[in-house]
GUGUDREN-444230 format. One record per atom (N, C-alpha, C): x, y, z; residue in three letters; atom name. Coordinates in Angstrom, 3 decimals. Each point is the difference from the previous one (the first is absolute). Example, Ala and Ser with C-alpha at 12.3 -4.5 7.8 and 13.67 -1.06 7.14 Angstrom:
// GUGUDREN-444230
node px 13.190, py -5.690, pz 7.800, residu Ala, atome N
node px -0.890, py 1.190, pz 0.000, residu Ala, atome CA
node px 0.900, py 1.200, pz 0.000, residu Ala, atome C
node px -0.350, py 1.050, pz -0.720, residu Ser, atome N
node px 0.820, py 1.190, pz 0.060, residu Ser, atome CA
node px -0.770, py 1.090, pz 0.730, residu Ser, atome C
//
This chain:
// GUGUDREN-444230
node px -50.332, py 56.202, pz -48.701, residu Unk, atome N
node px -1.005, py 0.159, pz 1.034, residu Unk, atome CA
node px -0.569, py -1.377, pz 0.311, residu Unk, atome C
node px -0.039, py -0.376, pz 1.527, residu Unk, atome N
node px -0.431, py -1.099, pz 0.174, residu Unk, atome CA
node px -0.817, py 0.008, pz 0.977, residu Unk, atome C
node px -1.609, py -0.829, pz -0.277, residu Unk, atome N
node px -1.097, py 0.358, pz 0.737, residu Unk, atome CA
node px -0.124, py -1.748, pz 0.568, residu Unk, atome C
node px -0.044, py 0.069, pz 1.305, residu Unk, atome N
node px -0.440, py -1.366, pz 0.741, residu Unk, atome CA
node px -0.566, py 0.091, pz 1.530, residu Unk, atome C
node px -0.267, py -0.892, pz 0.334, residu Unk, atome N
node px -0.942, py 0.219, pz 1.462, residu Unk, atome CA
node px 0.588, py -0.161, pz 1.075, residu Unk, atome C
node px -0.054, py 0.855, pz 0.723, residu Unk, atome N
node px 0.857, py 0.136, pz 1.408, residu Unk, atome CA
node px -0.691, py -0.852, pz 0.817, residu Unk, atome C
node px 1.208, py -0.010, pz 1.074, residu Unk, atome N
node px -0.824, py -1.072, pz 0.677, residu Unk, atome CA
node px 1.017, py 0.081, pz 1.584, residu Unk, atome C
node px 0.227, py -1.005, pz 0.732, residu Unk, atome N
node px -0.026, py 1.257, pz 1.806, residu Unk, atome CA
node px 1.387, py 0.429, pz -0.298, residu Unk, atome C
node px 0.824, py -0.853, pz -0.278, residu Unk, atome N
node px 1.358, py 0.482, pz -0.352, residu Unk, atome CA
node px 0.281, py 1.539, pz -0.645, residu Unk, atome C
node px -0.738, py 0.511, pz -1.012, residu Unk, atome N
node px -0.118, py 1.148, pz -0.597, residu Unk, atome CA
node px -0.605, py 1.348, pz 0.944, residu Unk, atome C
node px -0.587, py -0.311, pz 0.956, residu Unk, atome N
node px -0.892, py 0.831, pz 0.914, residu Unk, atome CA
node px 0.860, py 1.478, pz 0.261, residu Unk, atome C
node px 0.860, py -0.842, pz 0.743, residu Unk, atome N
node px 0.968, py 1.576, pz 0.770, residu Unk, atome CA
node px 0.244, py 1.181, pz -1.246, residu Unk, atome C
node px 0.513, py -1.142, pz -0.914, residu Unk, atome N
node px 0.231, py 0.916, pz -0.631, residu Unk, atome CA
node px -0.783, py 1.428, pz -0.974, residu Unk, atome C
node px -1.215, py -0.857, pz -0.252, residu Unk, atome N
node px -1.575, py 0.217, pz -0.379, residu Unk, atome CA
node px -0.002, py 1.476, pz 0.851, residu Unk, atome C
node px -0.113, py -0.739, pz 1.308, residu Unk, atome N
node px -0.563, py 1.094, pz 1.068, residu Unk, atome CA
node px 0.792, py 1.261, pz -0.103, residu Unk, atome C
node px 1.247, py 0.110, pz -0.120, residu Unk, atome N
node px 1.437, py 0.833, pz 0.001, residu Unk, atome CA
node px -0.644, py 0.737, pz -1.548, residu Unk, atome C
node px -0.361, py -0.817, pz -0.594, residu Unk, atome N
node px 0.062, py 1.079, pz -1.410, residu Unk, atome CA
node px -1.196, py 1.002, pz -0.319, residu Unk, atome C
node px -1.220, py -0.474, pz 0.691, residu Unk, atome N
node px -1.076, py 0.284, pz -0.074, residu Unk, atome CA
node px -0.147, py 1.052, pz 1.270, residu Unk, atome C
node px 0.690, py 0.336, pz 0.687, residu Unk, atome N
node px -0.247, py 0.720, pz 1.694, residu Unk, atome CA
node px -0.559, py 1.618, pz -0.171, residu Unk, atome C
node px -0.008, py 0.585, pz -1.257, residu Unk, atome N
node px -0.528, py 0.705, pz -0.521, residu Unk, atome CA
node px -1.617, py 0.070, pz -0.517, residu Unk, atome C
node px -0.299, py -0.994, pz -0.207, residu Unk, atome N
node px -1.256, py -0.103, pz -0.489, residu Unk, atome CA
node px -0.763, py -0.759, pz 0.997, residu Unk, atome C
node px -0.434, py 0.440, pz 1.580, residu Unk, atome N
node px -0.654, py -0.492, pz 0.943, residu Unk, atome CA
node px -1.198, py -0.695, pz -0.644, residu Unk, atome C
node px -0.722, py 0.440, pz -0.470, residu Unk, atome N
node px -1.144, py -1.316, pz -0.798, residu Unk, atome CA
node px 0.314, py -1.170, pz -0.020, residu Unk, atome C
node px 0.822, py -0.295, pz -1.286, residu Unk, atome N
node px 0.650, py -0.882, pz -0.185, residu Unk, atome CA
node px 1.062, py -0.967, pz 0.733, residu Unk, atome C
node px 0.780, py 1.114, pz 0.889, residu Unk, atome N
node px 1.009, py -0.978, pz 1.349, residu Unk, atome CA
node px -1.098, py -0.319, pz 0.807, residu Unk, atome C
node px -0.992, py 0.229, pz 0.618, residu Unk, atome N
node px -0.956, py -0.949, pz 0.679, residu Unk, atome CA
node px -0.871, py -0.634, pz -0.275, residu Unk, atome C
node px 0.385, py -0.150, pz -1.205, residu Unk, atome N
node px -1.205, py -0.969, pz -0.700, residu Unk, atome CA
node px 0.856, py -1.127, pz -0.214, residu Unk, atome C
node px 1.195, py -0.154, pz -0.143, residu Unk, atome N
node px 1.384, py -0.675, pz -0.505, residu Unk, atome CA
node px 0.015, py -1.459, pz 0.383, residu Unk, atome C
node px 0.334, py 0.522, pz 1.731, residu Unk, atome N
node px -0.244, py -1.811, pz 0.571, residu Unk, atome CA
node px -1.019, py -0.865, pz -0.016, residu Unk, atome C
node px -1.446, py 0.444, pz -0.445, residu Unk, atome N
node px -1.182, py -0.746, pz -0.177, residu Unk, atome CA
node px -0.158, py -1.085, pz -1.002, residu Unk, atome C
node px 1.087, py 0.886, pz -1.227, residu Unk, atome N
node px -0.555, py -0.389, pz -1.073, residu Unk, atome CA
node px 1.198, py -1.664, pz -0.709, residu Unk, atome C
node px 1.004, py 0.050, pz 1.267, residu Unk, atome N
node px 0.780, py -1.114, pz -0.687, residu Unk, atome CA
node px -0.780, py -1.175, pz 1.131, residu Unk, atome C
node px 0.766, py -1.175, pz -1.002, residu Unk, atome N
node px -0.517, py -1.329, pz 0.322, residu Unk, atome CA
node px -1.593, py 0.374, pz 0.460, residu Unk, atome C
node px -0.834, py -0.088, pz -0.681, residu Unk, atome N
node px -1.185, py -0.644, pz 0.150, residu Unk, atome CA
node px -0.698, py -0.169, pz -1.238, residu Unk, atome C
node px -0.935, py -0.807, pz -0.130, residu Unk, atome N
node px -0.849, py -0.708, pz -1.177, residu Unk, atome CA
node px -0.683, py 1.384, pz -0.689, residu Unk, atome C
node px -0.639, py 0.882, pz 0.794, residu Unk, atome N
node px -0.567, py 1.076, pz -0.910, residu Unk, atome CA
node px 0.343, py 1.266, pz -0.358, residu Unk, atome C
node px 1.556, py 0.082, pz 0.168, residu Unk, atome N
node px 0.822, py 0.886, pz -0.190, residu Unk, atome CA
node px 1.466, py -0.098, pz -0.668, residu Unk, atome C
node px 0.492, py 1.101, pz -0.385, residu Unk, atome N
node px 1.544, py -0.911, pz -0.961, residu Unk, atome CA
node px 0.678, py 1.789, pz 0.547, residu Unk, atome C
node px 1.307, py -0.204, pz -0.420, residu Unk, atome N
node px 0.073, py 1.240, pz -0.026, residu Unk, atome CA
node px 1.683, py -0.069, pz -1.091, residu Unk, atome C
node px 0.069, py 0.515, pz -0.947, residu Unk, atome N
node px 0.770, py -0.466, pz -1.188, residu Unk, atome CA
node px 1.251, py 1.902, pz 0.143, residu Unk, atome C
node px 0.851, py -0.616, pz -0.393, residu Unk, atome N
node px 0.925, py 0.853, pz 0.341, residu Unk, atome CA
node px 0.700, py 0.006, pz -1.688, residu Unk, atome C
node px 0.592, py 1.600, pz -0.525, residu Unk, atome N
node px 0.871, py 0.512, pz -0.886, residu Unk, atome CA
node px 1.149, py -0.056, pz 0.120, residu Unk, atome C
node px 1.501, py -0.978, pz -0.823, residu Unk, atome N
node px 0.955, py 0.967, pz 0.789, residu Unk, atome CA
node px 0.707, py 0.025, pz -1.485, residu Unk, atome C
node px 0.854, py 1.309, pz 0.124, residu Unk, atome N
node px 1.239, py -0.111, pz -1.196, residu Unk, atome CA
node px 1.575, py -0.027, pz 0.987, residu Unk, atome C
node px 0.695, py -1.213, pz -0.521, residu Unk, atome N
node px 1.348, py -0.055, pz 0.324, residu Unk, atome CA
node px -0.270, py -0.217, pz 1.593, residu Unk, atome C
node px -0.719, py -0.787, pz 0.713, residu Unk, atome N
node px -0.639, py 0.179, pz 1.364, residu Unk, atome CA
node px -0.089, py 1.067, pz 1.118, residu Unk, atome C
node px -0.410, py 0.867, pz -0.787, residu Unk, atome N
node px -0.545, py 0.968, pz 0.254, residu Unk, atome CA
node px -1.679, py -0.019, pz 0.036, residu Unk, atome C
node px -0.419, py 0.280, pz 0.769, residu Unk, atome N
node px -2.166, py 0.183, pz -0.025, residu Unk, atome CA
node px -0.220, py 1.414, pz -0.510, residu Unk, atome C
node px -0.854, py -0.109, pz -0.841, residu Unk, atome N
node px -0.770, py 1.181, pz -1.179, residu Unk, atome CA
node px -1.109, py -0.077, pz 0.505, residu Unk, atome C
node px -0.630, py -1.260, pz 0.358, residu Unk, atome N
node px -0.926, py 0.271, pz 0.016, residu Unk, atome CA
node px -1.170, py -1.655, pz 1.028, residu Unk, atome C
node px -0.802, py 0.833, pz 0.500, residu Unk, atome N
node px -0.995, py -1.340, pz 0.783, residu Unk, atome CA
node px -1.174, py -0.335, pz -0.565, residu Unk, atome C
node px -0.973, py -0.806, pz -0.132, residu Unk, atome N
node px -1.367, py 0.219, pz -0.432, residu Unk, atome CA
node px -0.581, py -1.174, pz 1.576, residu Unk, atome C
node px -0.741, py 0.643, pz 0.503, residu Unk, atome N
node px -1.052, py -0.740, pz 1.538, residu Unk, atome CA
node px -1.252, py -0.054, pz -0.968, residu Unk, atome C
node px 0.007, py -1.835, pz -0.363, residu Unk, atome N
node px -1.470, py -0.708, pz -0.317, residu Unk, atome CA
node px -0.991, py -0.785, pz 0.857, residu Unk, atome C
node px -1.104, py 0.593, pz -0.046, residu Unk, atome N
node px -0.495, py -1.059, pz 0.967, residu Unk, atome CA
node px -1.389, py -0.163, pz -1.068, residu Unk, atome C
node px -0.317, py -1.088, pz 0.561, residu Unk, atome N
node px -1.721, py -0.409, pz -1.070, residu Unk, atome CA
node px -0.846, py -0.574, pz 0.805, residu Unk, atome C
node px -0.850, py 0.467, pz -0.331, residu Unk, atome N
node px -1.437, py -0.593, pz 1.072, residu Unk, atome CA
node px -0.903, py -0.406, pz -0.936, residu Unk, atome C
node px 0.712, py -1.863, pz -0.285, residu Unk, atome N
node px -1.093, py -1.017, pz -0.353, residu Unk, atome CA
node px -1.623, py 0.163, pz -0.116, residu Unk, atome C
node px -0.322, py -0.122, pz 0.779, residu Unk, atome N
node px -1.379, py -0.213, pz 0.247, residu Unk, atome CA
node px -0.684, py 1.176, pz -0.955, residu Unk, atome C
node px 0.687, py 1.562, pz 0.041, residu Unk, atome N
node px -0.591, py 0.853, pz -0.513, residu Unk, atome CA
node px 0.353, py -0.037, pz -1.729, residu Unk, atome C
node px 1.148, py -0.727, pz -0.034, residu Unk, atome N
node px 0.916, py 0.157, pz -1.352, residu Unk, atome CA
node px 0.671, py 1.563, pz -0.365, residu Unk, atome C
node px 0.121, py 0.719, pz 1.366, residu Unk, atome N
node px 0.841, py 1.238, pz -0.690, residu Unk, atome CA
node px 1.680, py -0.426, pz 0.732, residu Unk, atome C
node px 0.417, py 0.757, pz -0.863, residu Unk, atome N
node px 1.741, py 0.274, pz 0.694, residu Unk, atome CA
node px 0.444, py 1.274, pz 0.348, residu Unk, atome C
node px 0.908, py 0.582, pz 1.023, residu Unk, atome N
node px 0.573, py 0.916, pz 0.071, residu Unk, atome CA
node px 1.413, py 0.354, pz -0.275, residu Unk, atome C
node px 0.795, py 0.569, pz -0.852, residu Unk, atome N
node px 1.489, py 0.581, pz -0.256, residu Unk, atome CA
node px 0.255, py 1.150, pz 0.349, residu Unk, atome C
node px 1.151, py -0.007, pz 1.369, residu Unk, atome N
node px 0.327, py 1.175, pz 0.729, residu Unk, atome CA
node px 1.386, py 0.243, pz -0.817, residu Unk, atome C
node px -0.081, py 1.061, pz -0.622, residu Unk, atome N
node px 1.718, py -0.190, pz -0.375, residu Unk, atome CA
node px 0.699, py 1.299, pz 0.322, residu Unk, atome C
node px 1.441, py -0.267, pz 0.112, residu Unk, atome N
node px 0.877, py 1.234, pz 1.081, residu Unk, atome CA
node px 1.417, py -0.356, pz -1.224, residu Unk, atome C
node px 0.276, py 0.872, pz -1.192, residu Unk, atome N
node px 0.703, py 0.116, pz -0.359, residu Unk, atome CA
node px 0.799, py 1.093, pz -0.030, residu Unk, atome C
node px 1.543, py -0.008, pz -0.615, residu Unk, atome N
node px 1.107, py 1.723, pz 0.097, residu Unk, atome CA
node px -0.473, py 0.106, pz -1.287, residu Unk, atome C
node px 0.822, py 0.967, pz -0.706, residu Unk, atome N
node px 0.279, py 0.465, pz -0.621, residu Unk, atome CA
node px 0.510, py -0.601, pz -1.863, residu Unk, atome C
node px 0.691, py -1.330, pz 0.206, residu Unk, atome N
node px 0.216, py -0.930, pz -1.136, residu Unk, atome CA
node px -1.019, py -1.176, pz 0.226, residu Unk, atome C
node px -0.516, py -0.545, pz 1.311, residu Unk, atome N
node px -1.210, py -0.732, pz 0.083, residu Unk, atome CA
node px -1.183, py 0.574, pz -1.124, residu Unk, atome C
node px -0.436, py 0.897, pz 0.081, residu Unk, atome N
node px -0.885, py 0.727, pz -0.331, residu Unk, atome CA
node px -0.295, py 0.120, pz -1.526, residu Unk, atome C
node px 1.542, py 0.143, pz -0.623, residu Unk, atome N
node px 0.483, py 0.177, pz -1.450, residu Unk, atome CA
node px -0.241, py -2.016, pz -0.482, residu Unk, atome C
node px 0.074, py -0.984, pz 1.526, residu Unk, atome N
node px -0.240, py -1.278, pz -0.970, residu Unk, atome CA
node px -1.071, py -0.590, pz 0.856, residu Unk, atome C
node px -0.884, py 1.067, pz 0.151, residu Unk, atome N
node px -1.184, py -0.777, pz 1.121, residu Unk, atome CA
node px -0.797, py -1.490, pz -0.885, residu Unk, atome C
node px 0.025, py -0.237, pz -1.528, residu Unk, atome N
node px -0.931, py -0.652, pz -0.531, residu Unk, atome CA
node px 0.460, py -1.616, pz 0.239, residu Unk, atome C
node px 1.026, py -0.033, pz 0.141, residu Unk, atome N
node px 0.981, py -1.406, pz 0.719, residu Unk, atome CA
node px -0.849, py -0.189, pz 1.174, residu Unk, atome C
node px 0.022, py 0.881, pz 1.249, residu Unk, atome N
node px -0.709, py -0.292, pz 1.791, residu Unk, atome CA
node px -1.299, py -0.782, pz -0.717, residu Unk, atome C
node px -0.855, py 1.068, pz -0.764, residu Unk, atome N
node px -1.369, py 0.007, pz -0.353, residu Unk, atome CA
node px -0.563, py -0.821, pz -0.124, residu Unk, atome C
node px 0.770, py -0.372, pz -1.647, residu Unk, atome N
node px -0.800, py -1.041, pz -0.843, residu Unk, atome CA
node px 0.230, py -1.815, pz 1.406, residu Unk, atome C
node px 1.430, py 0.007, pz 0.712, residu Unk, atome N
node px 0.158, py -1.041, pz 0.682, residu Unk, atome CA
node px -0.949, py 0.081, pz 1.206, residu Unk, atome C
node px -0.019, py 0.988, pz 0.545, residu Unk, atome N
node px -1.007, py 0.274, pz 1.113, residu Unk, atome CA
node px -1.746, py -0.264, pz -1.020, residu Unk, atome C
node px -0.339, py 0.522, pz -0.902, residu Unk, atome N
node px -1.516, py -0.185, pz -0.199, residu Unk, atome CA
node px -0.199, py -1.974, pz -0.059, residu Unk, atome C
node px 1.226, py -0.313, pz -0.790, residu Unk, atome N
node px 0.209, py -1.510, pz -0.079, residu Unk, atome CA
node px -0.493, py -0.799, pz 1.130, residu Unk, atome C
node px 0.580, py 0.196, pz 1.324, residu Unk, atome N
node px 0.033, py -0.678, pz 1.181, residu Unk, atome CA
node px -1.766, py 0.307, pz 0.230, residu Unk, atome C
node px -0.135, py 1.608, pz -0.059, residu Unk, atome N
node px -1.555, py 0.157, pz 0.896, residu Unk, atome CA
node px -1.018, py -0.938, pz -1.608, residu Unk, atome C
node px 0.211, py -0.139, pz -0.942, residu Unk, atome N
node px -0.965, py -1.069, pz -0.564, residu Unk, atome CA
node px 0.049, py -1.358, pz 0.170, residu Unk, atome C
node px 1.208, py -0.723, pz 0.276, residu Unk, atome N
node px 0.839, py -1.213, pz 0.379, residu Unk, atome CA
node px -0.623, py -0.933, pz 1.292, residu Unk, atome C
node px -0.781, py 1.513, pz 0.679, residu Unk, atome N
node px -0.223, py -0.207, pz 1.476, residu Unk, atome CA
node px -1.596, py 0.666, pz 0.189, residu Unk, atome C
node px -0.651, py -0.157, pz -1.040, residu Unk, atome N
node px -1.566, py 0.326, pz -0.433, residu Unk, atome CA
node px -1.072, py 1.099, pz 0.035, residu Unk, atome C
node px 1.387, py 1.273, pz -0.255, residu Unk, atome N
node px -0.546, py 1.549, pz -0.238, residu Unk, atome CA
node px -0.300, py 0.407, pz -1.068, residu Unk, atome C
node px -1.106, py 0.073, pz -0.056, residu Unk, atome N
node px -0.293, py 0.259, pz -1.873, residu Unk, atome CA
node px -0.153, py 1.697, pz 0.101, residu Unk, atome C
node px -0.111, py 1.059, pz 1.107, residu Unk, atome N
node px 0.099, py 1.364, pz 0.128, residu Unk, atome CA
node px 1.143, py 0.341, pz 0.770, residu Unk, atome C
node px 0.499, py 1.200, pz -0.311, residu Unk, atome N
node px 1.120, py 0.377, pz 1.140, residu Unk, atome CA
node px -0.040, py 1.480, pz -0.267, residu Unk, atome C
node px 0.498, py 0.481, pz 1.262, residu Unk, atome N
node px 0.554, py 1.270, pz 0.002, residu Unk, atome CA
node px 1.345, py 0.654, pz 0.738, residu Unk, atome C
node px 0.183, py 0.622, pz -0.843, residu Unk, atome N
node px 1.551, py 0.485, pz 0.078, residu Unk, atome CA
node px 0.137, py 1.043, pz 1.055, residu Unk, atome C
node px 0.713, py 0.124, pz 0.911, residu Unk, atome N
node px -0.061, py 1.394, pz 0.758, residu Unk, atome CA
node px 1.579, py 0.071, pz -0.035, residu Unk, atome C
//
């Protein structure tokens, strides 16, 4: 399982995997390339398990983790997690919440 951060190149495909979970597909394109957002992608054998949409709002010090995983994502969600909580402290969220 390999967890790293997408970025525009990864998008289509992002969008294609996620087209099920409308929340999350329109929240999708916001969240790459910019300073207060990341959006970190799962894959096994390049395949996507799984997304996590971070964004952090400095000023307040909270973070948010949107995550849209299947079925074996789910069974290794603590990989997205622990790398996703990393970034929202990295980037000066000392609270977060998970939806």
């Amino acid at each position: 399982m390999d967890v790293k951060f997408a970025d525009k190149a990864d998008l289509n495909r992002l969008l294609d995997w996620c087209s099920e979970a409308p929340e999350v597909h329109d929240k999708l394109p916001q969240y790459i390339d910019r300073d207060d957002t990341a959006v970190l992608m799962m894959e096994k054998d390049e395949e996507v398990m799984g997304i996590a949409l971070l964004k952090v709002k400095v000023t307040k010090k909270t973070g948010t983790i949107w995550l849209h995983l299947n079925k074996e994502g789910t069974e290794n969600h603590p990989q997205i997690m622990q790398k996703s909580l990393n970034w929202l402290r990295q980037n000066g969220a000392k609270d977060y919440t998970v939806i």
